[in-house]
C-alpha positions as CSV (number, residue, x, y, z in Angstrom):
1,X,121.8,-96.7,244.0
2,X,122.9,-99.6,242.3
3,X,125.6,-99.5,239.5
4,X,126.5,-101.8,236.9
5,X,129.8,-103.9,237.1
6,X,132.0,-101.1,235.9
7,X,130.9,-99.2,238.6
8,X,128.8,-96.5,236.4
9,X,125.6,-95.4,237.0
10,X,123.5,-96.8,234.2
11,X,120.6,-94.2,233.0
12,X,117.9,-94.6,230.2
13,X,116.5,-91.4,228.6
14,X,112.0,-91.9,228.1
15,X,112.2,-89.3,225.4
16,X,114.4,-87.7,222.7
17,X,113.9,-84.1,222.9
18,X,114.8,-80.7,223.4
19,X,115.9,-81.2,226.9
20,X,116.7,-84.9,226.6
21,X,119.3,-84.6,223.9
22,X,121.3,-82.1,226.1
23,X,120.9,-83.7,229.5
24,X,121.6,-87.2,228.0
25,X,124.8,-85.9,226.2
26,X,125.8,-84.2,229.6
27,X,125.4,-87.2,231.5
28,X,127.0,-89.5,229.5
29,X,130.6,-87.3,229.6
30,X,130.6,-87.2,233.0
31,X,132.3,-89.4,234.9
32,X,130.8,-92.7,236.4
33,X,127.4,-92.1,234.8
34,X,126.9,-93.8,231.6
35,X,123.3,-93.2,229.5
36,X,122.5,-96.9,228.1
37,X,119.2,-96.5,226.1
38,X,117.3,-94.1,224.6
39,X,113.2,-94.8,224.2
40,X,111.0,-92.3,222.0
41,X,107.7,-92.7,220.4
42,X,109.7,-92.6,216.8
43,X,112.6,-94.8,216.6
44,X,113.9,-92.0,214.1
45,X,114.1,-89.2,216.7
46,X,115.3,-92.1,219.9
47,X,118.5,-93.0,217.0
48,X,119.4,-89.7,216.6
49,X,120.1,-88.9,220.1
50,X,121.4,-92.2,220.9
51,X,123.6,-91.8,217.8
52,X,125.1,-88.8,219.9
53,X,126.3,-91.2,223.0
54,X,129.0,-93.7,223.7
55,X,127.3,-96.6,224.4
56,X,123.6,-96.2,224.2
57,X,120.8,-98.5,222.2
58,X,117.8,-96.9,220.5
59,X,114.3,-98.3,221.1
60,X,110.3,-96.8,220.2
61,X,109.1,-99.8,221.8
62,X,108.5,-100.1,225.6
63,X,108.2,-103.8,225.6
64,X,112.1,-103.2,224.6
65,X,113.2,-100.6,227.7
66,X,116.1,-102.0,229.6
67,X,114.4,-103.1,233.3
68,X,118.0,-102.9,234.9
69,X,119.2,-99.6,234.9
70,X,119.7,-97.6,238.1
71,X,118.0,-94.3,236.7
72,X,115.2,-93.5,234.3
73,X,114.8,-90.1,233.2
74,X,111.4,-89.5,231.5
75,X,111.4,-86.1,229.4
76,X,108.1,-85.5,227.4
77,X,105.6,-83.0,226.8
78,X,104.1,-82.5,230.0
79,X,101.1,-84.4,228.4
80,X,102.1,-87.7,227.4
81,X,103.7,-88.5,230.6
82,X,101.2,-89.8,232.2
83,X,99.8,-92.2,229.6
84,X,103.5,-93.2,228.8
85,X,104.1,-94.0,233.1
86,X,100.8,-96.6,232.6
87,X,102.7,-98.0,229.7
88,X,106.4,-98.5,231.4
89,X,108.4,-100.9,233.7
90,X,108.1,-101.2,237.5
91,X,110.6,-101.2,239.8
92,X,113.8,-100.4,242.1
93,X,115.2,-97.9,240.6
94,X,115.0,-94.2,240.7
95,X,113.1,-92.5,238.6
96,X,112.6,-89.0,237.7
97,X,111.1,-86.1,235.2
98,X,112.3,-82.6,234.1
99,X,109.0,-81.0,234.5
100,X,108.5,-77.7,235.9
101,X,104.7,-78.4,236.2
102,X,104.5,-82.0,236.8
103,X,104.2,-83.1,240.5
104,X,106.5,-85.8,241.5
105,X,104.1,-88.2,242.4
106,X,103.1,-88.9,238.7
107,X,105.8,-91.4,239.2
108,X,105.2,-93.0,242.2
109,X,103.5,-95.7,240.7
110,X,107.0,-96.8,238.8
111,X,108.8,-96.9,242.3
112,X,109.6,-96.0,245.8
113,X,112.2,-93.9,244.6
114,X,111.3,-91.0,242.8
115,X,111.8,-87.4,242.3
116,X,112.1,-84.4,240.0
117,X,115.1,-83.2,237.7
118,X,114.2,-79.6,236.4
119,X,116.9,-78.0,234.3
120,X,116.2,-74.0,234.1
121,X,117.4,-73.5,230.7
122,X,115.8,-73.3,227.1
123,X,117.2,-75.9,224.8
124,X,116.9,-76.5,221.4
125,X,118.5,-79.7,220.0
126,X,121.2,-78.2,217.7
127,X,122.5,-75.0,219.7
128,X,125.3,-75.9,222.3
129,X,124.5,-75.2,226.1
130,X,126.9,-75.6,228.7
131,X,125.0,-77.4,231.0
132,X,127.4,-77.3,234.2
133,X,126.0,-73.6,234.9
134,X,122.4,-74.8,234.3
135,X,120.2,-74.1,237.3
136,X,119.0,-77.7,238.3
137,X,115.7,-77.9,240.2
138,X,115.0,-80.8,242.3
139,X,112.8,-82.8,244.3
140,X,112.8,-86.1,245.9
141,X,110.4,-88.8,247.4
142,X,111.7,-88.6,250.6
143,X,114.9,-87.1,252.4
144,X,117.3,-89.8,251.2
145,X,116.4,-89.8,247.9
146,X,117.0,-86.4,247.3
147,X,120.6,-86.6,248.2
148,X,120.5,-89.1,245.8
149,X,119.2,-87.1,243.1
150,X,121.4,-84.1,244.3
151,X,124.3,-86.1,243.8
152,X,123.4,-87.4,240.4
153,X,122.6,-83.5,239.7
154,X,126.4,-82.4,240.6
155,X,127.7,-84.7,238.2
156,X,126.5,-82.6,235.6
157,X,125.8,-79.1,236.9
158,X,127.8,-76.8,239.9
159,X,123.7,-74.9,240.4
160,X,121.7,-77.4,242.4
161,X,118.6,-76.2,244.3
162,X,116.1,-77.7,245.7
163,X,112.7,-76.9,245.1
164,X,109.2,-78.6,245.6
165,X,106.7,-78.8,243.6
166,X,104.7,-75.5,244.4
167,X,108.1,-73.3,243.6
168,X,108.9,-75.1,240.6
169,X,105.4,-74.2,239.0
170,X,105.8,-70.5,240.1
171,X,109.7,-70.5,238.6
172,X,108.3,-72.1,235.5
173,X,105.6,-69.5,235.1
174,X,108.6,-66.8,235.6
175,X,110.3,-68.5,233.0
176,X,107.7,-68.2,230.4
177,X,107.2,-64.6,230.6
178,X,111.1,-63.8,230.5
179,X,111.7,-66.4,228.0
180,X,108.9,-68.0,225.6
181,X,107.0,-64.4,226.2
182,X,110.1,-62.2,225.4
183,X,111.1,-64.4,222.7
184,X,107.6,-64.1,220.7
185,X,108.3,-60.4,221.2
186,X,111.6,-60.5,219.4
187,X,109.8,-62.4,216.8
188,X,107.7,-59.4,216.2
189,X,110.4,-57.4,216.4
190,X,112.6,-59.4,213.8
191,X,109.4,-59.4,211.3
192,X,108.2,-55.5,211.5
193,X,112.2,-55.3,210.8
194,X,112.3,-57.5,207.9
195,X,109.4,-55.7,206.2
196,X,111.6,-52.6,206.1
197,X,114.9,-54.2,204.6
198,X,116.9,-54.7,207.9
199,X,117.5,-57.7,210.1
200,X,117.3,-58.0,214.1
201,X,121.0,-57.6,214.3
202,X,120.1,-53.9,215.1
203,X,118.7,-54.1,218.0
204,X,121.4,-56.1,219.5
205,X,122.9,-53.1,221.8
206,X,119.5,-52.2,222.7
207,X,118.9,-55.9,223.9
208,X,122.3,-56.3,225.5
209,X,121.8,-53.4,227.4
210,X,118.2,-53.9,228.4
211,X,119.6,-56.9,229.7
212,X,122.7,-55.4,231.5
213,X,120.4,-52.9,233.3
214,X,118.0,-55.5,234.0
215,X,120.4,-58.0,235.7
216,X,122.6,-54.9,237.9
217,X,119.3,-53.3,239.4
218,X,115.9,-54.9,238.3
219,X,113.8,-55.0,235.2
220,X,111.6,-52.2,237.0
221,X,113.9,-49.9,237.5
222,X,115.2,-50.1,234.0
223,X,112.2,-49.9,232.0
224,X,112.1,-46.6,229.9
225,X,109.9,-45.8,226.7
226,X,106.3,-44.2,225.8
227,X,104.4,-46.7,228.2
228,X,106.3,-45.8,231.0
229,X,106.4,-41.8,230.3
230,X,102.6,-42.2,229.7
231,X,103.0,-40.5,225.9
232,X,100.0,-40.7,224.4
233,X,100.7,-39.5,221.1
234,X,103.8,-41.8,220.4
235,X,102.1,-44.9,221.5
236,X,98.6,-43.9,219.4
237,X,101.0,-43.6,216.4
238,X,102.4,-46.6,216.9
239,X,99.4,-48.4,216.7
240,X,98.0,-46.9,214.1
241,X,101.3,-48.2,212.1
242,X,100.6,-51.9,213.4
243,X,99.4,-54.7,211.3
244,X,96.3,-55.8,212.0
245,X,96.4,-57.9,215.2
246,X,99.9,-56.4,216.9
247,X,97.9,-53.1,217.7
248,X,96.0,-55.3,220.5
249,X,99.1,-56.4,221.8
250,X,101.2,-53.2,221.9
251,X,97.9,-51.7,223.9
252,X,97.6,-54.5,226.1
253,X,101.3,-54.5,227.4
254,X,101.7,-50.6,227.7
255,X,98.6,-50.5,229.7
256,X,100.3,-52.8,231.9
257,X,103.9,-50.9,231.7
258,X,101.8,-47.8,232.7
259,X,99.9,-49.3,235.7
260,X,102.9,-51.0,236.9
261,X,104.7,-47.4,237.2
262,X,101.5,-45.4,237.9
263,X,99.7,-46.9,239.9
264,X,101.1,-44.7,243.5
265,X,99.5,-41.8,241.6
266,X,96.6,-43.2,241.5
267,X,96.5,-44.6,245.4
């Protein structure tokens, strides 16, 4: 991997999002790595995050992406990547996404060197995230490469795995049901909550220690409530409390709680 004359690894972020903003700022405190330009569709949103770095230069035009850098990161919604590869420069350098669904090979056409850079985390531009006990995820074009990567990965993070591109689908899917799933749950939560004068603040030991239990055993073995106990008359006056819509999804996941923790009887 090449460097530029102070010795840093030079890297330019394709995208100013979520994930970008906190891997470019975590890169570019680390030491020999330096993140030199930002490109995003809006120069608005590549400015801001550049505004975060040392030494960085905003840009929404491609015609203007640096063509001598030793990395490019592209992170994007997992549908403009492709149309933005056809758009970009070719050549030496390594490049790589932070996809969990995205093959690797949706870059091949920018370079021999190529790979995948999958941070496990949720991000959201604003909230902190210490990012050196963020599971990385990576993936190479071939053996050498991915040392390369691995090393580039250490810099920012002591969790480095590697994973191909198979695995990193499955983890992702895993991810959405604990996180994005659970999450719209809470948000369900928080509103039925709000309707009755009290905030989500309440449920905060319940969470912690669904969490706890979850983590020291396995989510199986600490699921409790009326699904589980197959108590039909708590969980049909339940629903018939619901708004119009949540009554579906109440049914729909305690008919799965049940058969998850039934289904021996049944055998």
């Amino acid at each position: 991997m090449s460097t530029s004359v102070n010795g840093n690894i030079r890297i330019v972020f394709i995208g100013a999002g979520n994930v970008a903003t906190h891997l470019a700022q975590a890169f570019d405190k680390a030491e020999g790595i330096e993140v030199v330009q930002v490109y995003s569709r809006t120069v608005e949103s590549a400015t801001s995050l550049s505004d975060k770095l040392n030494r960085s230069v905003a840009t929404d035009k491609v015609s203007e992406i640096i063509s001598d850098a030793d990395v490019y990161i592209v992170s994007m919604v997992d549908d403009a990547v492709a149309s933005v590869v056809e758009k970009l420069p070719k050549g030496d350098a390594l490049w790589l996404h932070t996809s969990g669904s995205l093959p690797k090979e949706i870059l091949a056409p920018l370079s021999r060197s190529y790979g995948v850079f999958y941070p496990l985390q949720t991000f959201s531009k604003d909230i902190d995230v210490d990012v050196s006990i963020v599971p990385i995820f990576i993936e190479g074009s071939d053996p050498e490469v991915g040392e390369r990567i691995e090393r580039l990965a250490r810099g920012i993070s002591y969790k480095v795995f590697y994973a191909d591109g198979e695995l990193r689908r499955k983890m992702h899917i895993a991810a959405v049901f604990a996180c994005n799933f659970t999450n719209h749950l809470w948000t369900i939560a928080d509103d039925l909550l709000k309707r009755e004068g009290l905030g989500l603040e309440v449920l905060h030991p319940l969470l912690s220690e669904t969490l706890r239990k979850a983590m020291a055993s396995s989510p199986a073995a600490g699921q409790t409530g009326p699904a589980k106990r197959g108590d039909r008359g708590v969980m049909d006056k339940h629903i018939s409390m619901l708004p119009d819509g949540l009554d579906a999804i109440y049914r729909l996941l305690s008919s799965e709680i049940y058969k998850y923790h039934h289904s021996n009887e049944q055998n």
